[in-house]
N, C-alpha and C positions, 0 to 999 in steps of 0.2 A: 916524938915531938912533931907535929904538923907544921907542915910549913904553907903560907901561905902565897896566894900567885898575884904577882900586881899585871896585871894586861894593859896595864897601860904603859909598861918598859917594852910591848912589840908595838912596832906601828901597823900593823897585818892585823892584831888583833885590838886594836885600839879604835879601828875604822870604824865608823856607823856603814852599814848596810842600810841602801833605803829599801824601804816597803815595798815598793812598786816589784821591785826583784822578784821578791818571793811569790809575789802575790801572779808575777807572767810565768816564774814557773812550776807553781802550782794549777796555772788555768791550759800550760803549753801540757802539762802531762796528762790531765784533764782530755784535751782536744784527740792525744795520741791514743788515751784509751776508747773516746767515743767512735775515732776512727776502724780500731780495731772490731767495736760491736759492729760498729755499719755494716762493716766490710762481712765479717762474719756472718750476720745476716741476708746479706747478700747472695754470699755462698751458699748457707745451708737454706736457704727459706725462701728468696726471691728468686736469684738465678739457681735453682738447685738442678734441674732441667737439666742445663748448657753442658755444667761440668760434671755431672752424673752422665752424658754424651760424651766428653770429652776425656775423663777416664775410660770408660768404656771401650773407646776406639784405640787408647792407648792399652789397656792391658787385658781388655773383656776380648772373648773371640768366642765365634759359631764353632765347634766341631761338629763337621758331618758322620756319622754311623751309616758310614755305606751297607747296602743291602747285600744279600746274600745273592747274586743273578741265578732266576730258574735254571734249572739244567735242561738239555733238549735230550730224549731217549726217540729211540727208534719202535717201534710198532712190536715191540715186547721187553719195551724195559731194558734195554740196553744203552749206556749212556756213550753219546758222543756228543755230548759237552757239558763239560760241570766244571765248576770253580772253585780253585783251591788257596789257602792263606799262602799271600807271598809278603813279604818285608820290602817297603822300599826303603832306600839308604837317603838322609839327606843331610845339610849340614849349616851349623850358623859360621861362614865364612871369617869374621873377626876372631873369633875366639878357637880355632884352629891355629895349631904350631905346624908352617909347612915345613919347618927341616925336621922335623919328627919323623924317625925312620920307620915306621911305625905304615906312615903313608904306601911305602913302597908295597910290602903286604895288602894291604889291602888294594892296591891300583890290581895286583893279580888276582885275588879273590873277584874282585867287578870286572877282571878283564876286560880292564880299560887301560893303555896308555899312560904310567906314570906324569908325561908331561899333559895332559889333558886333563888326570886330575887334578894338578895343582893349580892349572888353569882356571878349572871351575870352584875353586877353595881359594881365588886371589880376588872374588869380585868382593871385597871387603864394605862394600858401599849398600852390602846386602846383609840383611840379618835370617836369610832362607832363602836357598839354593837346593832343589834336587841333584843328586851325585847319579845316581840310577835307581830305575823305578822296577818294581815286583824281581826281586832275586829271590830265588829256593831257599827254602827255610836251612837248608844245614849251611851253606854261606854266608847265612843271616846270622846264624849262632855264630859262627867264627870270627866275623865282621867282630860282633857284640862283646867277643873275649879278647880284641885287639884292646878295647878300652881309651881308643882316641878322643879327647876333648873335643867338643863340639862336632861330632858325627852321631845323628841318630837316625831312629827307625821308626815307621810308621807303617801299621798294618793293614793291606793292600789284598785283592782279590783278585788271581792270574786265572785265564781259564785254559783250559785243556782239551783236546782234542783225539780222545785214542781211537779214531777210525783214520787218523791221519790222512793222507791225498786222498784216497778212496772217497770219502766222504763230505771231502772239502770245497765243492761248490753245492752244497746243500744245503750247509751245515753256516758256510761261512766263519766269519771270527771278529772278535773284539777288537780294541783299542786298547790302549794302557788306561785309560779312562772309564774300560769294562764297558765301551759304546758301539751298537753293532754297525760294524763296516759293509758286511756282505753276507750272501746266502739268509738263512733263515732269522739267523743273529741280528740282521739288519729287519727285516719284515716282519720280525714279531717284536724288535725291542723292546718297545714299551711296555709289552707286558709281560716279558722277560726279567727286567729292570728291578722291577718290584719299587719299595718307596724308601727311598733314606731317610733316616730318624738324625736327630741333633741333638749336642749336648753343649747348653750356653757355663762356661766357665773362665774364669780369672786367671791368666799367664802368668808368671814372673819377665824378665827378659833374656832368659834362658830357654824358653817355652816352654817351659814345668809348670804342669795343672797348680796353682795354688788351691783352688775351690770352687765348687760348681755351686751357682747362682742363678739357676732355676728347673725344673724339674725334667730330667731327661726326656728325651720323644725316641722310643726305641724304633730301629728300623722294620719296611715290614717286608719280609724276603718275595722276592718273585717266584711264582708258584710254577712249575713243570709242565716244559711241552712235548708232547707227545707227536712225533712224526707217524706220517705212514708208509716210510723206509722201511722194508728190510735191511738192517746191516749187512747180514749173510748173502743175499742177492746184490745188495750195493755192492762188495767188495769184489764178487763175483764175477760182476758185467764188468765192472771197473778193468781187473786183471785180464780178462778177457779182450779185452778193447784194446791196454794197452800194448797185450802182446802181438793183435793184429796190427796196429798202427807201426810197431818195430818191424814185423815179420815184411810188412809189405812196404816200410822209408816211408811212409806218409809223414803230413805235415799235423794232424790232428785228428780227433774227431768224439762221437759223441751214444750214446746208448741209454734209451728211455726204456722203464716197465711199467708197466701199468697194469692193475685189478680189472678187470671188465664186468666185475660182478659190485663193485662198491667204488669204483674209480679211483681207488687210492693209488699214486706215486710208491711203486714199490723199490725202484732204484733210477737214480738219474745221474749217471757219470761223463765225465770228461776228461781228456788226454789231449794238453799235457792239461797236468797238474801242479798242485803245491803243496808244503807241508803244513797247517794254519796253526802249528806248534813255532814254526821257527819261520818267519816272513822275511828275512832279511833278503835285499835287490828282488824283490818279484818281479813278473814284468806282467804287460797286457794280456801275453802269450797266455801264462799261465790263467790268470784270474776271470778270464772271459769262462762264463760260464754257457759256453755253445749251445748247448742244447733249447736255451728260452732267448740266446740275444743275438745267433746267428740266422739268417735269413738265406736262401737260396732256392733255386728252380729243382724242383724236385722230380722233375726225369716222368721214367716211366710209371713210378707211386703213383701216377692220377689214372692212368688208364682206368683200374675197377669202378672208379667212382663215372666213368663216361658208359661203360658198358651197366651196369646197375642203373643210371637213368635214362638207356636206352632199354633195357627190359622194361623198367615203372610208365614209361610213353606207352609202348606197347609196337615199338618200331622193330622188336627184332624177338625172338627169342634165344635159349641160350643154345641150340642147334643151327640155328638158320645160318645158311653158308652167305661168306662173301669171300668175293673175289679181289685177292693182294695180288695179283700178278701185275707187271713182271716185277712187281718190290720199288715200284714207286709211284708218286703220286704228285700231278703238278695245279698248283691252286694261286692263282694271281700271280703267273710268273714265276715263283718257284718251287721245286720240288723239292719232295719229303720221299725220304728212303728208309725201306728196312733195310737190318743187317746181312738178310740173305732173304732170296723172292723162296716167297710160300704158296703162292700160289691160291687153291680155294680153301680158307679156311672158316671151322663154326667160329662162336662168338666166343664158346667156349676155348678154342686152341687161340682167338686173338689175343687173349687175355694169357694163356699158356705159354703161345712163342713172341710175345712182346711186340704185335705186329702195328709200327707208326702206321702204314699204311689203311690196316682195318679196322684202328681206331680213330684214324682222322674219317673213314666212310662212314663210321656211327656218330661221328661229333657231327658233321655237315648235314645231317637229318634235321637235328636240333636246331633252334634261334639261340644266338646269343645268351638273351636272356635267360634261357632256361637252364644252360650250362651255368651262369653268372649265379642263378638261387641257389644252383645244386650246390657248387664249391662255397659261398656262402653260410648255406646252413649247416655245411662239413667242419665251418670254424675257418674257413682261410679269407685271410683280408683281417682278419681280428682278434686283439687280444687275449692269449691264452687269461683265465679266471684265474691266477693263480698271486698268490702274493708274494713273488720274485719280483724285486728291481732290477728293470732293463729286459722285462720280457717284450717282445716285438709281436707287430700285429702282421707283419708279412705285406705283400703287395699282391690285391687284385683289383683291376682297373674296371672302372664300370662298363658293363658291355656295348652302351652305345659308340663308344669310342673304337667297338674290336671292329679288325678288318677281314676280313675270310682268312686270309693269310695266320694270322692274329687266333683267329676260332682255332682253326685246325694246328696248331700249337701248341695253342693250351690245353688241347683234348691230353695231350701225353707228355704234360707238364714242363713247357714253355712257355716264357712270357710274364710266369704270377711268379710267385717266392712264398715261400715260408719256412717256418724252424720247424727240427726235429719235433720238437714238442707236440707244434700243433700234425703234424702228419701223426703220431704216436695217436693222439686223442682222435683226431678224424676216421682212424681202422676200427674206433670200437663201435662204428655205425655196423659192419660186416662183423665182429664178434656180439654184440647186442640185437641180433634180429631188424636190422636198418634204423637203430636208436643211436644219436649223438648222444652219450653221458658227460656231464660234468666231472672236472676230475679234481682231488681234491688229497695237499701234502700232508696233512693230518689223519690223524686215525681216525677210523670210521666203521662201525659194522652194520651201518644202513644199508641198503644195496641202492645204491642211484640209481633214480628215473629219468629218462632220456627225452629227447625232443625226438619226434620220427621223422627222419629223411629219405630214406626206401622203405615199400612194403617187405614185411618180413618174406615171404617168399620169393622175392626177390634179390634180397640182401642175404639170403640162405643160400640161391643159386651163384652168385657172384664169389661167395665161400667158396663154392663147391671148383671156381674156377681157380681161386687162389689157391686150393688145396693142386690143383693139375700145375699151377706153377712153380710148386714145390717140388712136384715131382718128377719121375721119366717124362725125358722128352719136357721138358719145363728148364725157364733160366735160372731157378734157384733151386738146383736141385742139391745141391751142401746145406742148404738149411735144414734138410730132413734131421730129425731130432730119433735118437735111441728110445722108445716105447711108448711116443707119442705122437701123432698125426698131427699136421703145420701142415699151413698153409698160409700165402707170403707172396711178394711182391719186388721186384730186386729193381734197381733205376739207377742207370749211370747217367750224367750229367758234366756236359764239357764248362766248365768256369767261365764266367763273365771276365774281362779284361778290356776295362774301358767302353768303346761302341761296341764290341765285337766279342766275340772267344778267344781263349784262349788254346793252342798248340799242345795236348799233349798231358793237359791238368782238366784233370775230373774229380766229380766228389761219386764215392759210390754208396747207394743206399742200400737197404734191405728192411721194408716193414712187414710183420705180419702178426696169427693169432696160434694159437693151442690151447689145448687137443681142438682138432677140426667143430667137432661133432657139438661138444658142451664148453665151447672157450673161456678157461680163466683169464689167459692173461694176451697181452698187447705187447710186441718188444717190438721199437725202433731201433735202428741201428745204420749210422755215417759216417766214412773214412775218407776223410780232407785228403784229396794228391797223392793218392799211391804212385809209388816212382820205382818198385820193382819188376815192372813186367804187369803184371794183371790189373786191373783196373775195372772192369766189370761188376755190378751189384752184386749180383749173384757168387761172385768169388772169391771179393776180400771182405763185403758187409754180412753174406750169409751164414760162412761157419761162425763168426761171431754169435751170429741170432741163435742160431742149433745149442752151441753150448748155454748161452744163457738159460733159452724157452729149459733145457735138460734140466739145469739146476735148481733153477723158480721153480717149476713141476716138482719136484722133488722133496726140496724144503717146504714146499703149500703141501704136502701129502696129497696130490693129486694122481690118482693111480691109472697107469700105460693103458694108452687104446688102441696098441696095434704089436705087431711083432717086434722084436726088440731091435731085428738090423734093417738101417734105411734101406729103400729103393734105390739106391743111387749106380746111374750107367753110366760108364767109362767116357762118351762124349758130351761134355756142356755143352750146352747152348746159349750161343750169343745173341745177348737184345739189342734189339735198336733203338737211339736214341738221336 
């Protein structure tokens, strides 16, 4: 049975509604939907720009695809530096649990400081924090099996060093950045480097790739440089040097080789050293790469070059007697002494017994000037060609400024400066037939062409005098080499301190060339402060040269030009300096 409804027993439902009601909110939902189009359109079609930018900065991100860094090999493919996959560790701070014991493990995996990590896991005001950068893949793995919330990884390029100290101012090293700091690492980086590729993709806020959102740029590895090191020779002069620098308590020192046939760098070491595997507290000590960024007065080294431009005048020949007696010599006031009076000697024995006296008598033939071109076109006063940062140009003063005093000084290397380097490059004028070559750290099987600074029979005769200084009756008579002929040049030198010298601290040199006859190679060789007793070029710089020149010869297959045991006589002789 239906029953029917009277609405007019409610007063609620008895009320007239007026019209206007329905009609504001039919036109208010109306307005609400038009707003939503406007707005919409807004978004997707007007301002679509802004916030297609403005998502993007919030979840779009560059990843870089860093490159592969070239490797550097030595002058037969031997790598002393290549890069290998390292993990770094990082972390999104908030979403870390620091009482998670979980922590402690790993602070000893990174060997690091438990409270140091948790320090860098509390800057919670961050959503990425580095914890440490390139660890060894098997601590990477371990890390990875701890399974801590918000610590991940990112895969990183450490480089490597297996020629360690030996080779470590050549070679130099990287940054955690894989950017070169030093040695070669620094002077070729850029095209070391190679070129980084990217990959544009969508984060979450986890920083988990959601999806890549435009077409990768793969990276493009840097391609391989090729040095023109010997390892074998680098390691060689290396050990070598440093066991002299212990044997005799020096403070340092340094040992160049050089090609004379293609001017390639064949080893360029220094003592002390470092390891460019593990850099941790270096100091200046170590990282000074002496050989291009130390400067000093190189002693007796200059004499051949005064005696060769006294032959090229035509002031003397290599017979012609002068007179050192009684072993001193006074010129504007002060006098210059040999280490013991010689009395009449040729040109050839001033050059043999290291006579200041009989080389200031062939300097003071000379003008100024002519001495100033000669050292000049040898390379001193300018920087060595080489693309080492902090190579120095040395000091030579223009000659209008010299004072006799001044001349006759310089004649037997006081007064100017220069690095090992450039004295190393300056002797291939006397293994080159009187040619300065270019010398150059990359491989090379061109043979360099030279500028001429002696005529070759001239610069052959001046050999011939470094070959007598090598020998009997010569101040470098230790540098004789087992089955090959040297000949060489020893130069002690008292230290600069302030206006004046210093008491007691010398730097001793020793340059020369071998075999005499057909010269491969060039070896410098400088020992900062010996403090045991000897001090003389010829006695703590020369066995150094002997063993090197032995070993280069050797590994070059360059076969003996003379009997197999030195000349050497029971008394040295001392030079004057």
């Amino acid at each position: 049975m239906s029953r029917s409804i009277n609405y007019s027993a409610s007063p609620l439902l008895a009320s007239k509604t007026p019209v206007w009601r329905s009609k504001f909110i039919v036109a208010g939902l109306a307005l609400a939907f038009a707003g939503l189009g406007a707005r919409a359109a807004y978004v997707q079609v007007f301002g679509n720009e802004f916030f297609q930018r403005q998502g993007e900065v919030r979840f779009a991100r560059t990843l870089e695809l860093p490159a592969n860094r070239g490797r550097v090999l030595d002058r037969n493919g031997l790598i002393l530096a290549s890069s290998v996959v390292a993990q770094s560790i990082w972390a999104i701070p908030e979403d870390v649990d620091r009482a998670d014991p979980k922590l402690r493990q790993l602070a000893k995996l990174l060997d690091l400081p438990l409270a140091d990590l948790r320090k860098r896991l509390g800057q919670e005001d961050k959503t990425f924090v580095w914890v440490k950068r390139q660890v060894d893949e098997p601590v990477a793995k371990e890390i990875a099996a701890l399974g801590i919330k918000g610590i991940y990884q990112r895969r990183e390029y450490k480089r490597q060093y297996p020629e360690g100290e030996a080779a470590a101012h050549v070679v130099g090293f990287t940054n955690v950045e894989d950017r070169g700091q030093e040695g070669v690492e620094l002077a070729f980086n850029q095209q070391l480097s190679g070129k980084a590729g990217s990959r544009r993709v969508i984060k979450d806020r986890l920083g988990r790739v959601v999806e890549d959102v435009r077409d990768v740029v793969p990276p493009v590895d840097g391609p391989d440089l090729q040095l023109s090191i010997d390892s074998k020779v680098q390691y060689f002069a290396y050990q070598k040097l440093r066991d002299a620098i212990q044997e005799h308590k020096a403070r340092a020192g340094s040992v160049v080789v050089l090609d004379v046939q293609t001017g390639e760098v064949l080893a360029l070491a220094n003592y002390p050293s470092y390891n460019p595997n593990r850099r941790q507290n270096l100091s200046g000590e170590q990282l000074r790469n002496r050989a291009l960024t130390d400067s000093f007065e190189p002693g007796s080294t200059m004499k051949p070059f005064i005696a060769a431009l006294a032959l090229d005048k035509g002031l003397v020949k290599p017979t012609t007697a002068i007179q050192t007696a009684p072993g001193r010599i006074s010129i504007g006031g002060s006098t210059i002494n040999d280490a013991h009076p010689h009395g009449v000697l040729t040109v050839n024995e001033v050059i043999q017994k290291s006579s200041n006296v009989g080389t200031v008598k062939l300097a003071m033939q000379m003008s100024p000037r002519e001495m100033w071109e000669t050292y000049a076109q040898a390379g001193f006063g300018q920087k060595p060609q080489v693309p080492f940062p902090g190579a120095v140009s040395g000091r030579l003063r223009p000659y209008k400024t010299w004072r006799p005093i001044e001349q006759a000084t310089m004649s037997y290397g006081y007064g100017l400066s220069a690095s090992l380097f450039q004295l190393a490059q300056a002797y291939t004028i006397f293994a080159r037939d009187g040619a300065l070559i270019p010398v150059s750290m990359l491989k090379t099987d061109t043979p360099a062409s030279g500028v001429q600074v002696f005529s070759e029979k001239n610069a052959n005769a001046v050999r011939k005098m470094l070959e007598m200084a090598a020998g009997p009756g010569g101040t470098g008579q230790l540098a004789q080499t087992m089955g090959y002929s040297v000949g060489g040049k020893s130069g002690t030198a008292r230290k600069q301190e302030g206006k004046g010298y210093a008491d007691k601290k010398y730097r001793s040199f020793f340059v020369g060339l071998a075999p005499v006859e057909s010269p491969r190679i060039v070896v410098a060789v400088m020992v900062d402060e010996p403090s045991n007793g000897a001090y003389f070029g010829g006695l703590v710089a020369g066995p150094v040269f002997s063993e090197t020149v032995q070993q280069t010869l050797r590994i070059m297959g360059a076969q003996p030009d003379m009997s197999v045991k030195p000349q050497i006589v029971s008394e040295v002789v001392e030079e004057s300096f």
